[in-house]
C-alpha positions in Angstrom: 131.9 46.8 110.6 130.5 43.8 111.9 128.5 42.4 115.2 127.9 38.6 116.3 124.4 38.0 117.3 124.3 36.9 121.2 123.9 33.1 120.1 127.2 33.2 117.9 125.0 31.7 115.0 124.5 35.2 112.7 126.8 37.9 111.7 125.5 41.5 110.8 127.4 43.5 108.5 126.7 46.7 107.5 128.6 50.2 106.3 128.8 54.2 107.4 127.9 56.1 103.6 130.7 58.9 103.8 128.5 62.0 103.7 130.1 63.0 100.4 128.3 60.0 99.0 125.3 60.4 100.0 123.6 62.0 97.0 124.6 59.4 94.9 122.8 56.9 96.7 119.8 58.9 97.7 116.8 57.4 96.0 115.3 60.2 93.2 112.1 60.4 94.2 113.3 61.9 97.8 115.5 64.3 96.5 113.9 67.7 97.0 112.1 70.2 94.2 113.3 73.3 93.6 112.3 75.2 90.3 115.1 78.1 89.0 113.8 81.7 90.2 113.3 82.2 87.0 110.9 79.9 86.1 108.8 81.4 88.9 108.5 84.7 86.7 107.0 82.7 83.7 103.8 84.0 82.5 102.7 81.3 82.2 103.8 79.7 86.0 102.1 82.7 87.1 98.9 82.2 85.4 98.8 78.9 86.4 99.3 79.8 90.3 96.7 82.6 90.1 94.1 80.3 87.9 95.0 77.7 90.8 95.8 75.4 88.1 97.9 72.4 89.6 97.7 70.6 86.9 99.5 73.1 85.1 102.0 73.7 88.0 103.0 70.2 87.9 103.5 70.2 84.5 105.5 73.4 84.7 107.6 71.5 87.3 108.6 68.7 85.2 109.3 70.6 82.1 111.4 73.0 84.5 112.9 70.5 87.0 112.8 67.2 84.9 110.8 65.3 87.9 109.0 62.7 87.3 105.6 61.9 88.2 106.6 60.4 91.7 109.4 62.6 92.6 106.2 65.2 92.6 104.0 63.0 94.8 106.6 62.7 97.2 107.6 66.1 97.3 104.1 67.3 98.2 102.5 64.4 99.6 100.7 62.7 97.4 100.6 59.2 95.8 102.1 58.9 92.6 98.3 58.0 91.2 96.8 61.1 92.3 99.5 63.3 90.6 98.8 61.7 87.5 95.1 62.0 88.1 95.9 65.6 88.8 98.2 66.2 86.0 95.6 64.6 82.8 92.2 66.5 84.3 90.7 63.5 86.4 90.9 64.9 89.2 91.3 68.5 90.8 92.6 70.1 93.9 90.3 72.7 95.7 91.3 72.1 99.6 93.7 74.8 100.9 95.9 72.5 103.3 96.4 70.8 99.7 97.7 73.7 97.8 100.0 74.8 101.4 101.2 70.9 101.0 102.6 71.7 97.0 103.7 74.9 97.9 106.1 73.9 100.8 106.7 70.6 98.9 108.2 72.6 95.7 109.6 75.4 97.7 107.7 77.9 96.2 109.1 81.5 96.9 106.6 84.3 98.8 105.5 86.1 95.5 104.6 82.9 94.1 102.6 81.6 97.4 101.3 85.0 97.2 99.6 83.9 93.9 98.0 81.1 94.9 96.3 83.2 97.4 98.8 81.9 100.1 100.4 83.2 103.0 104.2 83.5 102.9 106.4 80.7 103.6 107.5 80.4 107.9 111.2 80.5 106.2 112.9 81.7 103.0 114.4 79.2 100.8 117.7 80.9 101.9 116.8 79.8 105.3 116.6 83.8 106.4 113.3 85.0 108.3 110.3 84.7 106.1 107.7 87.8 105.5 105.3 87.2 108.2 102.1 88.7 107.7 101.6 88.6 111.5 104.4 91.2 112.0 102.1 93.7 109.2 98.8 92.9 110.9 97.2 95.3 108.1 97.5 92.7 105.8 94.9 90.3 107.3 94.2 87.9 104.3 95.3 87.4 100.5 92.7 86.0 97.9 94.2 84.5 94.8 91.3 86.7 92.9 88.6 89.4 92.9 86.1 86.3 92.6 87.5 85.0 96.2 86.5 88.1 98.0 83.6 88.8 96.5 81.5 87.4 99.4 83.4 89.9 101.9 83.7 92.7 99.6 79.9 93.0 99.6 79.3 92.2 102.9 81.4 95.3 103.6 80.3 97.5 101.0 76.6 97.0 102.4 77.3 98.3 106.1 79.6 100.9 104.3 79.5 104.7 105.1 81.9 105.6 102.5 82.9 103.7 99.5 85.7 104.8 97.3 86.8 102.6 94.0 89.6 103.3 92.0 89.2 101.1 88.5 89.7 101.5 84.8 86.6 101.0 83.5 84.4 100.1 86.2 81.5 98.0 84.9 82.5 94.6 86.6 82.7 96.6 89.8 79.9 99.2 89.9 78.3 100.1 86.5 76.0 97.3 85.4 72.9 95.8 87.2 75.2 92.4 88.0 78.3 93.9 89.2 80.3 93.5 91.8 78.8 96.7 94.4 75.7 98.0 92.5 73.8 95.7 94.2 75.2 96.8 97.4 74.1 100.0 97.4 70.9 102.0 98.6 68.3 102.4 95.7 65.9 104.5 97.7 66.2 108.3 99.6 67.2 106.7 102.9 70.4 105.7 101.4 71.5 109.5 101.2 74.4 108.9 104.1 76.6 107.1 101.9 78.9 108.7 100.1 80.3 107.0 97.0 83.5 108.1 95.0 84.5 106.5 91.6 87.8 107.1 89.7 88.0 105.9 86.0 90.4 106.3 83.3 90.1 109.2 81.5 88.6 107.9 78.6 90.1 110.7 76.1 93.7 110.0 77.8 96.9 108.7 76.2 96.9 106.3 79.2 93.7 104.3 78.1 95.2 103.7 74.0 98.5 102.4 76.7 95.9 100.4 79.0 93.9 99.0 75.6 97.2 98.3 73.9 98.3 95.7 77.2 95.3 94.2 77.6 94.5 94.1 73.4 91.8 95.3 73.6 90.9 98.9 70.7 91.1 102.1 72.6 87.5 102.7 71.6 86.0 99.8 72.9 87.9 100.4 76.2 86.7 104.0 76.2 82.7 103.1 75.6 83.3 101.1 78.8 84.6 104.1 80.5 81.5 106.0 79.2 78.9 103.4 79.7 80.3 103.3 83.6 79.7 107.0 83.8 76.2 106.7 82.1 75.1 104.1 84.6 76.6 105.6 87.7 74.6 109.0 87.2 71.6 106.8 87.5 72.4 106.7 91.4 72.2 109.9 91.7 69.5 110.1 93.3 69.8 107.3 96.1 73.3 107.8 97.6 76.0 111.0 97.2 77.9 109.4 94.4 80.9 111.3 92.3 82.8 110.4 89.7 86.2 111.1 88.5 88.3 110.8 85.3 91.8 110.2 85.6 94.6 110.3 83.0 97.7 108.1 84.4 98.3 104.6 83.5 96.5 102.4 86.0 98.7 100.6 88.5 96.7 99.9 91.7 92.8 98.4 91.9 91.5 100.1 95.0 88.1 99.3 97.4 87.8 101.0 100.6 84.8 100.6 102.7 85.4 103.0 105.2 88.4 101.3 107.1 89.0 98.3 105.2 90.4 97.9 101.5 91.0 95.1 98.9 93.9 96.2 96.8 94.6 94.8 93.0 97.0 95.5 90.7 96.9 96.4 86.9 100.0 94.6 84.8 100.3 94.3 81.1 99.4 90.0 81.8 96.1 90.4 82.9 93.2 92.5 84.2 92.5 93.7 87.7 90.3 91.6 88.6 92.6 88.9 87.8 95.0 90.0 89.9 95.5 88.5 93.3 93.6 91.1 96.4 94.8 91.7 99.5 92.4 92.7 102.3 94.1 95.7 104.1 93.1 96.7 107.1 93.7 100.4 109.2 95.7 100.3 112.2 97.1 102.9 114.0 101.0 102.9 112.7 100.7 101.0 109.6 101.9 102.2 106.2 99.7 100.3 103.6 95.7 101.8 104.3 97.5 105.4 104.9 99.7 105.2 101.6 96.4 103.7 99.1 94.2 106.0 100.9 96.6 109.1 100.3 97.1 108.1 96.7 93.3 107.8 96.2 93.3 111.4 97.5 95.7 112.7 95.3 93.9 110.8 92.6 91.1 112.5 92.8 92.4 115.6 93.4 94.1 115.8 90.3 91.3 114.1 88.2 88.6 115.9 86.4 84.8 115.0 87.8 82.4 113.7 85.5 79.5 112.8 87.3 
């Protein structure tokens, strides 16, 4: 098709692509990213996501995908420069609107957003409605770690009436002088009204030689940690109402509740619970989540055998 300029001197040509054409003469770099499913259940993907690790992601991505350095920095934003910088250790990506920027930019699924201590995605990749965490207002924020809600998880524990932990061992949480809570709690007689409940692993169970075995660690080393925890948790016995319970089913679920707020973990075979990514729950009147941990706490406990 062709148009003469109003002065008659210059002729414009140009051509309609047919749409089936199109991808052939996109330009690579503005083709979007999109990593198999299954590459998004890699141990090692997942590692990288919960270590926060975009170095590693974008590695993952080109060994997955076969993009090239600028393909990446146009999917999420970036120059080509700075995903290199990223990619060889120069430089390092700690601003959250950053990691929400590679997330949408490779189309990371909701599991793996979840990882990266991220919200899930406003739409699928199917382009069906998303998971909105506004619709299950009990889930009000995910941290990609233990270590990213520490701040909060003490700050509740220390205006806490009731704090109930379900762990494996408990020493990073509650049983040495620099964990986690100890510091949170009373050490005098005025600290009486708090009541404090503590379920471990049973440290004679066949579920702790199954725990040890995941994490490779030897049964008996795991089991001294179980005892050590109980050793140092009778020592505040005397400045808060403290029990403590053995347990004897293989650990799933890392539990905190501060009276009506909870930071949930998981246990897996690939890493500890701490490692896990925690999801602050709140209660609400209707929702499922705080009543169903809190019920299983119960009916921990109440089939557990108490130590301390």
């Amino acid at each position: 098709m062709s148009v003469r300029s109003p002065g008659g001197n210059l002729t414009v040509r140009w051509f309609s692509i047919p749409p089936w054409t199109r991808e052939l003469v996109m330009p690579t770099a503005l083709q979007p990213i999109e990593l198999p499913d299954w590459a998004w259940e890699r141990a090692e993907v997942r590692q990288a996501l919960r270590a926060r690790d975009m170095a590693a992601v974008f590695r993952h991505t080109q060994q997955y995908t076969g993009a090239s350095q600028s393909r990446i920095a146009t999917a999420v934003g970036m120059t080509q420069a700075r995903v290199n910088e990223i990619i060889n250790g120069r430089r390092e990506v700690s601003r959250l609107d950053v990691y929400e920027r590679i997330a949408d930019g490779l189309h990371m699924p909701d599991d793996a957003r979840h990882l990266l201590g991220l919200a899930a995605s406003r739409e699928k990749r199917s382009g069906g409605a998303a998971f909105d965490l506004t619709a299950f207002p009990e889930v009000v924020r995910v941290y990609a770690a233990q270590n990213s809600a520490a701040e909060e998880i003490q700050q509740q524990a220390r205006e806490a009436e009731e704090l109930d932990v379900l762990a494996v061992r408990g020493l990073g949480l509650i049983g040495l002088n620099d964990s986690l809570l100890r510091a949170c709690l009373p050490r005098d007689q005025g600290g009486k009204g708090l009541r404090v409940r503590i379920a471990l692993l049973d440290p004679d169970s066949e579920a702790l030689a199954r725990r040890a075995a995941e994490i490779g660690e030897a049964a008996e080393s795991l089991a001294s940690g179980v005892r050590l925890a109980e050793a140092r948790l009778r020592e505040l016995a005397d400045s808060c109402d403290i029990g403590v319970w053995r347990y004897s089913m293989l650990p799933t679920w890392r539990l905190i509740r501060t009276d009506s707020t909870m930071f949930v973990g998981a246990f897996d075979a690939g890493w500890e619970g701490h490692e896990s990514a925690t999801y602050k729950v709140m209660e609400t009147p209707h929702g499922p989540l705080y009543r169903g941990f809190r019920r299983m706490f119960e009916a921990v406990i109440d089939g557990a055998k108490r130590s301390v």
